[in-house]
PyMOL Python script that loads the backbone (N, CA, C, O; Angstrom):
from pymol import cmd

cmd.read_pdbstr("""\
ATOM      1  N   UNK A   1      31.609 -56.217  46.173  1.00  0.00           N
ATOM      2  CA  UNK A   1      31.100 -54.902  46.543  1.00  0.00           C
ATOM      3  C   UNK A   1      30.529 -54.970  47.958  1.00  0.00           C
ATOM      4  O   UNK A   1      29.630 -55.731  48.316  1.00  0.00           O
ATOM      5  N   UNK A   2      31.286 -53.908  48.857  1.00  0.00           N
ATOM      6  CA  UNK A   2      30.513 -54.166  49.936  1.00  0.00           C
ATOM      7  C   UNK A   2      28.985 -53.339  50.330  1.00  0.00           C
ATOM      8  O   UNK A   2      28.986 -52.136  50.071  1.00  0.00           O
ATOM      9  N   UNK A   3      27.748 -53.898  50.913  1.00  0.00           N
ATOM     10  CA  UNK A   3      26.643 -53.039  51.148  1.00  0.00           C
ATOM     11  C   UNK A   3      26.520 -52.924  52.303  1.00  0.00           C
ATOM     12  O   UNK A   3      26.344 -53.959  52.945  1.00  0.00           O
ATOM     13  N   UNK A   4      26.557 -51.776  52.935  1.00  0.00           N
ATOM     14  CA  UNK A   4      26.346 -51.519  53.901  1.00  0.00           C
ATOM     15  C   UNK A   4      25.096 -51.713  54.691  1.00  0.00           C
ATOM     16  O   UNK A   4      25.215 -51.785  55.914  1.00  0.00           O
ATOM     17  N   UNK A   5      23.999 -51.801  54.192  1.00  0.00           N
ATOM     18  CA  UNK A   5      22.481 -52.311  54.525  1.00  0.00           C
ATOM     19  C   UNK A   5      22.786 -53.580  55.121  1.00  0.00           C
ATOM     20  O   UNK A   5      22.410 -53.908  56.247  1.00  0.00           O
ATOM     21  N   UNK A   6      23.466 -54.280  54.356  1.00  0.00           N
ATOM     22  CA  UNK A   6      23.496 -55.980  54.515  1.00  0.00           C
ATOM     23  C   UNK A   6      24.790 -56.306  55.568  1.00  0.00           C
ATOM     24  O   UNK A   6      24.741 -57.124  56.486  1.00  0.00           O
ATOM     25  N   UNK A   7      25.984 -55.449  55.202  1.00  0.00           N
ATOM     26  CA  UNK A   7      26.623 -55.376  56.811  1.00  0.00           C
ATOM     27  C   UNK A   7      25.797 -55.059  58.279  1.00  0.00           C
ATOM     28  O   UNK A   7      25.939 -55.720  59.307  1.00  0.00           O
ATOM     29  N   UNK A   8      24.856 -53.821  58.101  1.00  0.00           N
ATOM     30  CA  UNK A   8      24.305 -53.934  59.131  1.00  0.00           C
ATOM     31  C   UNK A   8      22.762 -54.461  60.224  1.00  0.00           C
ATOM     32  O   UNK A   8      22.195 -54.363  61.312  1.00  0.00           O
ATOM     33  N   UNK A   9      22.752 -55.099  58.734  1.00  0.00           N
ATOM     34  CA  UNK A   9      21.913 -55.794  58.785  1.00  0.00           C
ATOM     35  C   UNK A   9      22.247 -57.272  59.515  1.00  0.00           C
ATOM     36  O   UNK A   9      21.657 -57.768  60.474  1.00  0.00           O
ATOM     37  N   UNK A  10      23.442 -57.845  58.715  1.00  0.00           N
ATOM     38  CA  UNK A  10      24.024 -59.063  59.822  1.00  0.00           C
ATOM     39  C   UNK A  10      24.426 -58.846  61.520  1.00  0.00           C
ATOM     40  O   UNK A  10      24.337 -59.700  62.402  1.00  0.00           O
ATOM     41  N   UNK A  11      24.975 -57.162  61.676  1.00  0.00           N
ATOM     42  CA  UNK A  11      25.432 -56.805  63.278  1.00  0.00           C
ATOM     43  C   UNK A  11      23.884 -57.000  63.694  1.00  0.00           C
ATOM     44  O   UNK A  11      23.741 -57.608  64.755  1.00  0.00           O
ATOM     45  N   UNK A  12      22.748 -56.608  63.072  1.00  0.00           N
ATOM     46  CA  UNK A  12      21.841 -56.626  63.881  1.00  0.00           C
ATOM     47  C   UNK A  12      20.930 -57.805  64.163  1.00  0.00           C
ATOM     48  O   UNK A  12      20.215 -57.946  65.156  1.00  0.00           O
ATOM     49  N   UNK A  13      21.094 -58.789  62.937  1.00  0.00           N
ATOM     50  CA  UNK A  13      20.554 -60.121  63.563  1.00  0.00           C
ATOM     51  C   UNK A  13      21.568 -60.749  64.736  1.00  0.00           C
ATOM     52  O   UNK A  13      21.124 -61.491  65.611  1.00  0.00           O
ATOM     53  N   UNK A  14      22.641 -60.460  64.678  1.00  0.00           N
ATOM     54  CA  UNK A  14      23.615 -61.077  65.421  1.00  0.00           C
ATOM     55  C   UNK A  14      23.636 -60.735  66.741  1.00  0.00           C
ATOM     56  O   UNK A  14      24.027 -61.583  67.543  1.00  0.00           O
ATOM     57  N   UNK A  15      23.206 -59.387  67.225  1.00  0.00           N
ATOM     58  CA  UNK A  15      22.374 -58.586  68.655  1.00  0.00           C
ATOM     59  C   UNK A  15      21.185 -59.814  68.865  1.00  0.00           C
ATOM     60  O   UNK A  15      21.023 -60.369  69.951  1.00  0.00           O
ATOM     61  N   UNK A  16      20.509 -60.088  67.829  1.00  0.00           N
ATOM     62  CA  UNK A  16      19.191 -60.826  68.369  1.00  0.00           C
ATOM     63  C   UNK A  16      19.342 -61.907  68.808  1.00  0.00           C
ATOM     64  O   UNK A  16      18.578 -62.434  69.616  1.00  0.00           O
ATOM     65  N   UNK A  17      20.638 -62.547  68.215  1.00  0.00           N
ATOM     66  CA  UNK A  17      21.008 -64.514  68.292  1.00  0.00           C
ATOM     67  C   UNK A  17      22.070 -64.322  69.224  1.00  0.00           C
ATOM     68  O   UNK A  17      22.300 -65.381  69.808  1.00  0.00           O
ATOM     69  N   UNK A  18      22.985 -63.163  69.683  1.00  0.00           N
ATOM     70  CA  UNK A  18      23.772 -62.973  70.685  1.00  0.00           C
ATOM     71  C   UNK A  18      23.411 -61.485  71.944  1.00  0.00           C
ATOM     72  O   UNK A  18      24.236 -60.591  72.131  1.00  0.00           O
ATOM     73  N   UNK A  19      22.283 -61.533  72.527  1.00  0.00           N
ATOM     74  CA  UNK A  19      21.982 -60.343  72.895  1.00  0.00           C
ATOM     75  C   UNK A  19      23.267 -59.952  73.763  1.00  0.00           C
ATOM     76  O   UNK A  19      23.914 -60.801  74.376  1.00  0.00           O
ATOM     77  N   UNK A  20      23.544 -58.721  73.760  1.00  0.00           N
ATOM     78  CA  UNK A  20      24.583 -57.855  74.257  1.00  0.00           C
ATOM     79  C   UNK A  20      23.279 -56.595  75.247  1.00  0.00           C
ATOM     80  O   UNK A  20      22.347 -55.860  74.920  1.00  0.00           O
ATOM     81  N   UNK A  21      24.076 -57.037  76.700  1.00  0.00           N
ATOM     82  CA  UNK A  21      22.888 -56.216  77.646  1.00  0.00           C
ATOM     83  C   UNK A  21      23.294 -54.538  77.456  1.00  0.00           C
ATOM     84  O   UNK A  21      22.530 -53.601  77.685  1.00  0.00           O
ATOM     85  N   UNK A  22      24.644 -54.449  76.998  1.00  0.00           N
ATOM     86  CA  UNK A  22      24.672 -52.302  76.769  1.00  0.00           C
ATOM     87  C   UNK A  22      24.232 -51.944  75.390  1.00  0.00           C
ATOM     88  O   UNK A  22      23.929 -50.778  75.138  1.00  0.00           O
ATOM     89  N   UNK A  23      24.178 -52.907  74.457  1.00  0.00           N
ATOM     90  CA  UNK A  23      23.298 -52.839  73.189  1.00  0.00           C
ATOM     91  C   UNK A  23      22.105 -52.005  72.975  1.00  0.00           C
ATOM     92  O   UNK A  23      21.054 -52.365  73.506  1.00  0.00           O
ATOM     93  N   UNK A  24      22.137 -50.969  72.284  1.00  0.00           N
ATOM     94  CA  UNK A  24      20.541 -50.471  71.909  1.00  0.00           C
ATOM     95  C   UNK A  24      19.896 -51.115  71.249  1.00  0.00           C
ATOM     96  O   UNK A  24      18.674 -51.050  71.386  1.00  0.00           O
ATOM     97  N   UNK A  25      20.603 -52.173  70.070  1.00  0.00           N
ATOM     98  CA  UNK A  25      19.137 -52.583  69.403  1.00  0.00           C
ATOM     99  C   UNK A  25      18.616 -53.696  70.761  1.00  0.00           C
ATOM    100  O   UNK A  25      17.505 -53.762  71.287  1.00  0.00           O
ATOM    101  N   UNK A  26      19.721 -54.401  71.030  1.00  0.00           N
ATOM    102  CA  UNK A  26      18.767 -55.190  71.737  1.00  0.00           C
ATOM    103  C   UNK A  26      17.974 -54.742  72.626  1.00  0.00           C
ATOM    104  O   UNK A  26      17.133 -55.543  73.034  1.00  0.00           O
ATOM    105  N   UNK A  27      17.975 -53.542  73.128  1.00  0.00           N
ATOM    106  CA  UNK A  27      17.006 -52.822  74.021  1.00  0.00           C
ATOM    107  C   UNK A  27      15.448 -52.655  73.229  1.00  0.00           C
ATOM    108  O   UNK A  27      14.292 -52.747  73.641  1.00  0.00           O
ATOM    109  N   UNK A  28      15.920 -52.432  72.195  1.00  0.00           N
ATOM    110  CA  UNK A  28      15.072 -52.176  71.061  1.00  0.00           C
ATOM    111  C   UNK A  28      14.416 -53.465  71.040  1.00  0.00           C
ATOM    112  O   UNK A  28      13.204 -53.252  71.036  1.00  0.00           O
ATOM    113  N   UNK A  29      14.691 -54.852  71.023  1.00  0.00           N
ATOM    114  CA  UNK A  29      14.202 -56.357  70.565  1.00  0.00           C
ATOM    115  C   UNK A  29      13.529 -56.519  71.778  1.00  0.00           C
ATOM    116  O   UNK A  29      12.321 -56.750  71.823  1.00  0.00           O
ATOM    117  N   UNK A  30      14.353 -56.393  72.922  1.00  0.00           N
ATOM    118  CA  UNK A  30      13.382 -56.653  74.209  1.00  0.00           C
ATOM    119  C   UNK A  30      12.355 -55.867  74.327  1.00  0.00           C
ATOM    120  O   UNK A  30      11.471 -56.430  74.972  1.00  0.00           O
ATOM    121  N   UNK A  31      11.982 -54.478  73.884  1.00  0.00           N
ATOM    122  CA  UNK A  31      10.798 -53.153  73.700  1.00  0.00           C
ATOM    123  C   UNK A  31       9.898 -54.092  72.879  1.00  0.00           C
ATOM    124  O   UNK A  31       8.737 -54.137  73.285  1.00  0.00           O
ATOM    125  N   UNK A  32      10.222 -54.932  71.694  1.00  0.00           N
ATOM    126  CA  UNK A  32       9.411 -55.450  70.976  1.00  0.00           C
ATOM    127  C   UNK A  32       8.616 -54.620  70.110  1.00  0.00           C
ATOM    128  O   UNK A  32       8.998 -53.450  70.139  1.00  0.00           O
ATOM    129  N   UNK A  33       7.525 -54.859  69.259  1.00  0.00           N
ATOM    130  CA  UNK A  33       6.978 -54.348  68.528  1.00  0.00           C
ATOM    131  C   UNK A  33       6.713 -52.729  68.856  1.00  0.00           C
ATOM    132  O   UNK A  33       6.856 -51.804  68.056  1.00  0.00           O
ATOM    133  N   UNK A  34       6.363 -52.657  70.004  1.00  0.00           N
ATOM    134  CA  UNK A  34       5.987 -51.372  70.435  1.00  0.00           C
ATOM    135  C   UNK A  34       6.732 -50.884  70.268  1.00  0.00           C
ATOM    136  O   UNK A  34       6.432 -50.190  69.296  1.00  0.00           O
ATOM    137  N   UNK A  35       8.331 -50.538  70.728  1.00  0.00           N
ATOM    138  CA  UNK A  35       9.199 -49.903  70.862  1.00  0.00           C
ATOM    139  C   UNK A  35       9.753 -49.842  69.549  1.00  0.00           C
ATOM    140  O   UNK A  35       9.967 -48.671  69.238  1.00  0.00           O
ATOM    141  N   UNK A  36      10.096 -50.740  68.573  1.00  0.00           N
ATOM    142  CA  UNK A  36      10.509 -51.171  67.540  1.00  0.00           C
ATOM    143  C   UNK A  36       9.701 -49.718  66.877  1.00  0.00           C
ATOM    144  O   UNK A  36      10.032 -48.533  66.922  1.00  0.00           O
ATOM    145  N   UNK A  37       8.571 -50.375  66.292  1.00  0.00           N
ATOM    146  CA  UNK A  37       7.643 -49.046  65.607  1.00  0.00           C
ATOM    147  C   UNK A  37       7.519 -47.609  65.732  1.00  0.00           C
ATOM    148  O   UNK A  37       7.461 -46.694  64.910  1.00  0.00           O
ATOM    149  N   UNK A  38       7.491 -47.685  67.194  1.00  0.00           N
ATOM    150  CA  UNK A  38       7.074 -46.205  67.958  1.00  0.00           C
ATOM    151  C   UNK A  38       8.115 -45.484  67.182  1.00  0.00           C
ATOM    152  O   UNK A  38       7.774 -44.470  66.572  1.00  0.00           O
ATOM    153  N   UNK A  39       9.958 -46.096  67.114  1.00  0.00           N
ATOM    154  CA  UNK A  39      10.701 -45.496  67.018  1.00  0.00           C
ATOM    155  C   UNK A  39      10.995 -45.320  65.472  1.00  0.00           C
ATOM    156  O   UNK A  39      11.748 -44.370  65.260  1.00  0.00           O
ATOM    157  N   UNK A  40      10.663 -45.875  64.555  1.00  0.00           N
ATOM    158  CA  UNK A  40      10.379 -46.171  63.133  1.00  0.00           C
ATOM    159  C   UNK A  40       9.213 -44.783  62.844  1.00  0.00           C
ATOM    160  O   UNK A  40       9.459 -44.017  61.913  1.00  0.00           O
ATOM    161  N   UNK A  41       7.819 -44.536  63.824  1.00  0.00           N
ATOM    162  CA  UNK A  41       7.384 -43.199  63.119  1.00  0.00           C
ATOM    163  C   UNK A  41       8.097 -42.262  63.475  1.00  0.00           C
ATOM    164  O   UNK A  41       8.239 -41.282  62.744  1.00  0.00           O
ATOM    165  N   UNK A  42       8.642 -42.351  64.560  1.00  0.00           N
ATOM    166  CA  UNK A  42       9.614 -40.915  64.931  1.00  0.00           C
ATOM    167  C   UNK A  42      10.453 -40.784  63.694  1.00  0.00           C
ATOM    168  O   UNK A  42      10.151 -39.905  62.887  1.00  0.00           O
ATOM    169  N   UNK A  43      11.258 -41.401  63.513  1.00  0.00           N
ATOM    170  CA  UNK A  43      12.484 -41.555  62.420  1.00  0.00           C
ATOM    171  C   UNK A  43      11.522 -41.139  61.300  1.00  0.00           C
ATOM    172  O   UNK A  43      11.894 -40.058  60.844  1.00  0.00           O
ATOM    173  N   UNK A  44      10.621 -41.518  60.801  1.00  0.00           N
ATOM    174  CA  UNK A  44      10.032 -41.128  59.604  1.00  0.00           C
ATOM    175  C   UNK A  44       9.477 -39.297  59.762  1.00  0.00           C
ATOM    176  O   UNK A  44       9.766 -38.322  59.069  1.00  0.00           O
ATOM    177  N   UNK A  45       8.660 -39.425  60.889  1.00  0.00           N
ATOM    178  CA  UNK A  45       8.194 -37.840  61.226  1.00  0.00           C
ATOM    179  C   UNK A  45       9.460 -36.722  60.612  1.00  0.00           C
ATOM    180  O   UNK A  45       9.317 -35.693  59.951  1.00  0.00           O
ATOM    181  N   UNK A  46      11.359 -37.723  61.387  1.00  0.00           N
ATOM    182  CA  UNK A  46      12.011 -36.560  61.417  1.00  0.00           C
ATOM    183  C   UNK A  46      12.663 -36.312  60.162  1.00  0.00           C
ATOM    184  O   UNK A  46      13.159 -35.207  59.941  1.00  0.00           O
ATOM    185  N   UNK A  47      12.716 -37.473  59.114  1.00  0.00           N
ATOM    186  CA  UNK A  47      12.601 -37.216  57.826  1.00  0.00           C
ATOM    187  C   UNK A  47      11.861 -36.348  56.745  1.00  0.00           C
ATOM    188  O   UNK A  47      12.492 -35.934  55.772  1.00  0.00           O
ATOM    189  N   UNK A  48      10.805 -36.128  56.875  1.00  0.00           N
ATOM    190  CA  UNK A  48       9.579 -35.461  56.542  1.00  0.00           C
ATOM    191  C   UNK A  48       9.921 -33.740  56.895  1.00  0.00           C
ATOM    192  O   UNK A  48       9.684 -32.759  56.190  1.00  0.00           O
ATOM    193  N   UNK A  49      10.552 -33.818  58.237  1.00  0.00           N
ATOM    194  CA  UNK A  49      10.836 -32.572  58.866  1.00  0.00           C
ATOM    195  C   UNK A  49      12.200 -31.810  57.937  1.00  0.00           C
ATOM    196  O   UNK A  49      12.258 -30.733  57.345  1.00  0.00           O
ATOM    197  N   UNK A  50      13.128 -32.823  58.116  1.00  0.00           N
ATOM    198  CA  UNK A  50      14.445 -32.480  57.125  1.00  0.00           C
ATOM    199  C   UNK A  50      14.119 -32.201  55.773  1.00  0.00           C
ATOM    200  O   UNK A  50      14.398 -31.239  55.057  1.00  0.00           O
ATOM    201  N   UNK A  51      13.469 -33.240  55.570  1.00  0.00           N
ATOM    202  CA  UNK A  51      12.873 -32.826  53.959  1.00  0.00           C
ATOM    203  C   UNK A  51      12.415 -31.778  53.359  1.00  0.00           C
ATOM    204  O   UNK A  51      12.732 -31.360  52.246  1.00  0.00           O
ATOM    205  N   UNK A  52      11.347 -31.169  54.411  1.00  0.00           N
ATOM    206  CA  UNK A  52      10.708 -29.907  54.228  1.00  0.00           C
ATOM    207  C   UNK A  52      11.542 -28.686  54.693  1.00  0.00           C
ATOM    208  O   UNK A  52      11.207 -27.544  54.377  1.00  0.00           O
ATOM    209  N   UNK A  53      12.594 -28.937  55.420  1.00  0.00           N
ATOM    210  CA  UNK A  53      13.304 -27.987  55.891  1.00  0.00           C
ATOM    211  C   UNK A  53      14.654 -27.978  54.679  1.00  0.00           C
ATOM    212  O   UNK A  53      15.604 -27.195  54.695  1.00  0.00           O
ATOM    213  N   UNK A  54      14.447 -28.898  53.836  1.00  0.00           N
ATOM    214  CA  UNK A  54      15.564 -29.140  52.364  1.00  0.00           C
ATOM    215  C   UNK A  54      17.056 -28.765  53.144  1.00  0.00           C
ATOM    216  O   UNK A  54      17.799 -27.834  52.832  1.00  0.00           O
ATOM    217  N   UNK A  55      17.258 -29.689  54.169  1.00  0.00           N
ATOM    218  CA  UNK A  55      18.429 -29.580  54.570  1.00  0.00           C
ATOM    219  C   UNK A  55      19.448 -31.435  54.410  1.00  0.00           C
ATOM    220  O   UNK A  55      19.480 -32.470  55.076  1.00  0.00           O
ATOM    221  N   UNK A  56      19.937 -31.055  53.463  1.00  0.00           N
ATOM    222  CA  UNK A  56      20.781 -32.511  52.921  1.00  0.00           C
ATOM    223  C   UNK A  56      21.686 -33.256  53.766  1.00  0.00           C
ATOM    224  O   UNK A  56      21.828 -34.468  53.931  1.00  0.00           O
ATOM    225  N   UNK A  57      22.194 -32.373  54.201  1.00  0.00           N
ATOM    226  CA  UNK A  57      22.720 -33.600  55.821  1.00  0.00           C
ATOM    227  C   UNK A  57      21.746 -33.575  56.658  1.00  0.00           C
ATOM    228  O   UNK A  57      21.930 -34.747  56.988  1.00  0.00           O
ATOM    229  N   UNK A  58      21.028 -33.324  57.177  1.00  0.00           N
ATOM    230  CA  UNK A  58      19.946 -33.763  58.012  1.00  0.00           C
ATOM    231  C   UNK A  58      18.940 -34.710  57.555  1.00  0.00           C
ATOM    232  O   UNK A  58      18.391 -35.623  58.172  1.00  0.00           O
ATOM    233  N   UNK A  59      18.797 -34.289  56.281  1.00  0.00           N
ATOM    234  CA  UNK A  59      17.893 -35.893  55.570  1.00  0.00           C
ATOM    235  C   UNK A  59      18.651 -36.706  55.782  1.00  0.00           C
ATOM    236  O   UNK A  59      18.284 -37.505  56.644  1.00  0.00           O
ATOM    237  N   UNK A  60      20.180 -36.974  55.105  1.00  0.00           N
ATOM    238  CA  UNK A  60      20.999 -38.363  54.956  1.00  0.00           C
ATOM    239  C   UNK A  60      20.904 -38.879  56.819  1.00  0.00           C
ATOM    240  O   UNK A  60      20.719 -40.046  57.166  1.00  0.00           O
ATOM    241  N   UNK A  61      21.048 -37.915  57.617  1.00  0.00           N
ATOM    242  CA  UNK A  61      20.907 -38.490  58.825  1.00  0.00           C
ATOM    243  C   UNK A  61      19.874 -39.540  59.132  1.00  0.00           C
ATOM    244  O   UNK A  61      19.915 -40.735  59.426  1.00  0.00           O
ATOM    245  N   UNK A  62      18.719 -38.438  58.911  1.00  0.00           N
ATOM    246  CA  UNK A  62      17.539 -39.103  59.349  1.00  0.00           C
ATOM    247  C   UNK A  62      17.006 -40.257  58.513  1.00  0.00           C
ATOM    248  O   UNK A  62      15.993 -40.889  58.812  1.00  0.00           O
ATOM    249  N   UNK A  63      17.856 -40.516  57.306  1.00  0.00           N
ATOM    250  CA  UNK A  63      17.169 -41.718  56.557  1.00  0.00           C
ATOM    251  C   UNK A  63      18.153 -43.011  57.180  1.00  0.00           C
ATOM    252  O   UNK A  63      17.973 -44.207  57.407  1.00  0.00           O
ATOM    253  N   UNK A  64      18.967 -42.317  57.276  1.00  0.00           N
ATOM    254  CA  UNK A  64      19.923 -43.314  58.254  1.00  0.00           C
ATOM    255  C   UNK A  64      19.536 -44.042  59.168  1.00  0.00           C
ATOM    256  O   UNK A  64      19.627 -45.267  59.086  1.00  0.00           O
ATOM    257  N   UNK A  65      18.992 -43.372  60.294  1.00  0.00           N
ATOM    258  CA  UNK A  65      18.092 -43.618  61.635  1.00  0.00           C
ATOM    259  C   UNK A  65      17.093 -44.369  60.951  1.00  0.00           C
ATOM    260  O   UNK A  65      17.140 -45.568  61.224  1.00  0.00           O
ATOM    261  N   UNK A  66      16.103 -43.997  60.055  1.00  0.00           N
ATOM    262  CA  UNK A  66      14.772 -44.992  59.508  1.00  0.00           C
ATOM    263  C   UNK A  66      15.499 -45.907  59.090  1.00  0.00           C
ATOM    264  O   UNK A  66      15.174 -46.880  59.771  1.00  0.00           O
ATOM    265  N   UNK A  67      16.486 -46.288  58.213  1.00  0.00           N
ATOM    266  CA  UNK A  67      16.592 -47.507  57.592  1.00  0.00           C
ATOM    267  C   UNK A  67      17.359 -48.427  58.924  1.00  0.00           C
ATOM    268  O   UNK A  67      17.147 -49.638  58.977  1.00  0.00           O
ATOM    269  N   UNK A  68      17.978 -47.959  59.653  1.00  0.00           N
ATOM    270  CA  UNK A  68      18.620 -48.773  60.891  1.00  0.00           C
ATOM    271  C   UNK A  68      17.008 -49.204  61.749  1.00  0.00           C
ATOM    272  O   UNK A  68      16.776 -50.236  62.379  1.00  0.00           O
ATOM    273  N   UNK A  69      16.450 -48.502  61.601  1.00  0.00           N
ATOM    274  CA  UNK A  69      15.243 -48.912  62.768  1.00  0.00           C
ATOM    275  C   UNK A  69      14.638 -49.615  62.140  1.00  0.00           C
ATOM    276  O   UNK A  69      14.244 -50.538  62.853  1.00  0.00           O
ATOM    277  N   UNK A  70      14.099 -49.777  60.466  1.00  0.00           N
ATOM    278  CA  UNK A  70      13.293 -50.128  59.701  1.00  0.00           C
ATOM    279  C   UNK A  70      14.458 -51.628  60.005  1.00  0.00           C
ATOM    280  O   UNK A  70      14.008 -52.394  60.857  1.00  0.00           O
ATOM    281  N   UNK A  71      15.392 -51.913  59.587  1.00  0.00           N
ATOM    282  CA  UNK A  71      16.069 -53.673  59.309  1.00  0.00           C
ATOM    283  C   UNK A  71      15.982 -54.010  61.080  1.00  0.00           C
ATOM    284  O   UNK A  71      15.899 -55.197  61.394  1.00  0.00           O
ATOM    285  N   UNK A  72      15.999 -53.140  62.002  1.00  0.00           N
ATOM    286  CA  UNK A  72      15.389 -54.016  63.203  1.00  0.00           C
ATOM    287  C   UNK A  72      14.455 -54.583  62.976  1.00  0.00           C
ATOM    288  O   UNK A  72      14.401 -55.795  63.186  1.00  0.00           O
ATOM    289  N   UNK A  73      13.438 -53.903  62.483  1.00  0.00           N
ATOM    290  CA  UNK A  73      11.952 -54.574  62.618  1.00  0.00           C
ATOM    291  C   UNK A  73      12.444 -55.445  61.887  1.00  0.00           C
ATOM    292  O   UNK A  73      12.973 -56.333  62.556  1.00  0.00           O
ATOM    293  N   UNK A  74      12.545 -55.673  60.234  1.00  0.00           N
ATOM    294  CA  UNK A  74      13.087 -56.980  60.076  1.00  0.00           C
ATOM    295  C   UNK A  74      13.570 -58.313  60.393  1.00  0.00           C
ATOM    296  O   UNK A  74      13.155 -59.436  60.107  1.00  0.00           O
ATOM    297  N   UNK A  75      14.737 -57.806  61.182  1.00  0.00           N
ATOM    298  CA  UNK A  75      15.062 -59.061  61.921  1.00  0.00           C
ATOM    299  C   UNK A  75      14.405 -59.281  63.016  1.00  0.00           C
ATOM    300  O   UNK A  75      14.450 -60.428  63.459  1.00  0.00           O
ATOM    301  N   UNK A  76      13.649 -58.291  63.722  1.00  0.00           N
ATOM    302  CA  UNK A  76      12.669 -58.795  64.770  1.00  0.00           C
ATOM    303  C   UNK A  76      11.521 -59.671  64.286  1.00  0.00           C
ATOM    304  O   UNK A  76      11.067 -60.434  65.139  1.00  0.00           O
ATOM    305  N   UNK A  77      11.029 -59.699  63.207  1.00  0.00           N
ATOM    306  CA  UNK A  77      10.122 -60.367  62.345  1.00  0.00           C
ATOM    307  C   UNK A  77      11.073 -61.555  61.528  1.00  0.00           C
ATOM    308  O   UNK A  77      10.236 -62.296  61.012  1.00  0.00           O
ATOM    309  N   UNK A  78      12.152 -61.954  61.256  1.00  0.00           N
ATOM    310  CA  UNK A  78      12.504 -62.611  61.093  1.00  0.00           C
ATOM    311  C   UNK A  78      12.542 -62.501  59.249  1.00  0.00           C
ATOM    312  O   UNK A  78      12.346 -63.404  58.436  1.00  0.00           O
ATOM    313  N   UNK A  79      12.733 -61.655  59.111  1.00  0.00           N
ATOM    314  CA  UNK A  79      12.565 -61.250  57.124  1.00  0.00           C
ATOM    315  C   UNK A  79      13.994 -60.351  57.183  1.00  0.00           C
ATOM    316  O   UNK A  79      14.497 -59.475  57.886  1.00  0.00           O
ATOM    317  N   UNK A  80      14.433 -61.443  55.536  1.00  0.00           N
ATOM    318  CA  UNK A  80      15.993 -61.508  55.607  1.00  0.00           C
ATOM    319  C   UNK A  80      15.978 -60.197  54.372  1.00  0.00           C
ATOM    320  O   UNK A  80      15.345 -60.221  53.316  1.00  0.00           O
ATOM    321  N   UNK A  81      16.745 -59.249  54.804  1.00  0.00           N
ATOM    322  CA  UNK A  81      17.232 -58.503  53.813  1.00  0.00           C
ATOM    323  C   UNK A  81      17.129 -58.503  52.515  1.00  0.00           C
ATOM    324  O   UNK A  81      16.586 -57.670  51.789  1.00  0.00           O
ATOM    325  N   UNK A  82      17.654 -59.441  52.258  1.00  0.00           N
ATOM    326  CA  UNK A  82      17.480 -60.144  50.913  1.00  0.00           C
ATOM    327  C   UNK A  82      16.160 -60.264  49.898  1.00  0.00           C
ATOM    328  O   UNK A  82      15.872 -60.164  48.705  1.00  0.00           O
ATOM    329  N   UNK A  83      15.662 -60.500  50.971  1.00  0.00           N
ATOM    330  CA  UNK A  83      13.960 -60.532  50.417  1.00  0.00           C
ATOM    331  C   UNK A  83      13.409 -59.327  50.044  1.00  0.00           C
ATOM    332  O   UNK A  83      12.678 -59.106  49.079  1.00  0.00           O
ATOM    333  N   UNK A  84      13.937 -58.328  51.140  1.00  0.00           N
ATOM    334  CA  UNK A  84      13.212 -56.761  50.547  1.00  0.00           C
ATOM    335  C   UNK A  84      14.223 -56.462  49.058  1.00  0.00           C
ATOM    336  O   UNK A  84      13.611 -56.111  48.050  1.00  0.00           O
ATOM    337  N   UNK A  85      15.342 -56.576  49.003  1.00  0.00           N
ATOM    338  CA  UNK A  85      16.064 -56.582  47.849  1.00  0.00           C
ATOM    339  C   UNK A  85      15.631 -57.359  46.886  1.00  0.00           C
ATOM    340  O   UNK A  85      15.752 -56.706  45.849  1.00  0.00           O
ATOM    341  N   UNK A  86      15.140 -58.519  46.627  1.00  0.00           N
ATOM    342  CA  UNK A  86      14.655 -59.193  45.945  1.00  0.00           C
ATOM    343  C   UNK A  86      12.960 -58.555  45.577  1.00  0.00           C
ATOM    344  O   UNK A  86      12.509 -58.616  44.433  1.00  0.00           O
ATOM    345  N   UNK A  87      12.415 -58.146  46.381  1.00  0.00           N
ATOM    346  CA  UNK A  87      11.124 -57.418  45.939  1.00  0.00           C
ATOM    347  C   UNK A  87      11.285 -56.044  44.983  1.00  0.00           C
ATOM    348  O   UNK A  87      10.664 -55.750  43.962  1.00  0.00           O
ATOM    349  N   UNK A  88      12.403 -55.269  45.724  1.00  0.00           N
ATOM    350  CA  UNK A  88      12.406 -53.931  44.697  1.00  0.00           C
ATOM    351  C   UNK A  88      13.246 -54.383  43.062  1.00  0.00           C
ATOM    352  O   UNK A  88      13.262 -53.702  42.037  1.00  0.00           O
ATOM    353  N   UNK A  89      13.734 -55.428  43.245  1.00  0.00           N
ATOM    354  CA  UNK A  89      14.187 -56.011  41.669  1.00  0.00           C
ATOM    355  C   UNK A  89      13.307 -56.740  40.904  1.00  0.00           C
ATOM    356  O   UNK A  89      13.405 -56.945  39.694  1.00  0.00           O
ATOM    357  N   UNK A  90      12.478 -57.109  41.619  1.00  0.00           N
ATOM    358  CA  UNK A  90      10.833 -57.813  40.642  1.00  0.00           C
ATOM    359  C   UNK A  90      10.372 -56.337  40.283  1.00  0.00           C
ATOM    360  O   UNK A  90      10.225 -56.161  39.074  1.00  0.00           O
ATOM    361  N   UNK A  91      10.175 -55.501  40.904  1.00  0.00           N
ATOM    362  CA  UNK A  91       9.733 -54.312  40.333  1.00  0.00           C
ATOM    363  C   UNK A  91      10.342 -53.424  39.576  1.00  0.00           C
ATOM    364  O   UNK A  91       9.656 -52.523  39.093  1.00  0.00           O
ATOM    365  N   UNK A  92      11.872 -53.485  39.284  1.00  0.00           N
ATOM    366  CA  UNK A  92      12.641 -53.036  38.513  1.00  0.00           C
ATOM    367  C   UNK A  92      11.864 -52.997  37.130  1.00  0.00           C
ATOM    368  O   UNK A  92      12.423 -52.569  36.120  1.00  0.00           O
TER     369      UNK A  92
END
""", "prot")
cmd.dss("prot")
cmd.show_as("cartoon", "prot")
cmd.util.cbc("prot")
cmd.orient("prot")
């Protein structure tokens, strides 16, 4: 089965261990925490916004954008996918 989280989750450690200079995330890795986050509440703000505006392609967008920004921080922190998957199945 393929997951798409975990596909893009490998392109994006692979930006960090091979930086590519026209790359956004890596623009994103070199911004570092600051930039990383800043762009993680935006993405969340514009979720919240879609949400309340109950518009269903604009949520799937914007959860899109959070979860791509959210597995940067990840691999900028060095925490493997796996692990957040492994946490929401202890709580299963």
């Amino acid at each position: 089965m393929n997951d798409p989280l975990l596909e893009l989750f490998a392109v994006i450690v692979d930006r960090r261990e091979q930086p590519q200079e026209s790359s956004y995330t890596c623009k994103l890795f070199a911004g570092g925490d600051n930039k990383i986050l800043k762009k993680i509440g935006e993405e969340s703000a514009e979720v919240v916004m879609a949400c309340k505006d109950d518009d269903p392609d604009a949520i799937a967008s914007e959860v899109a954008d959070l979860f791509y920004h959210t597995l940067v921080a990840l691999a900028y922190h060095h925490v493997d996918l796996q692990m957040v998957y492994d946490k929401l199945a202890q709580r299963r």
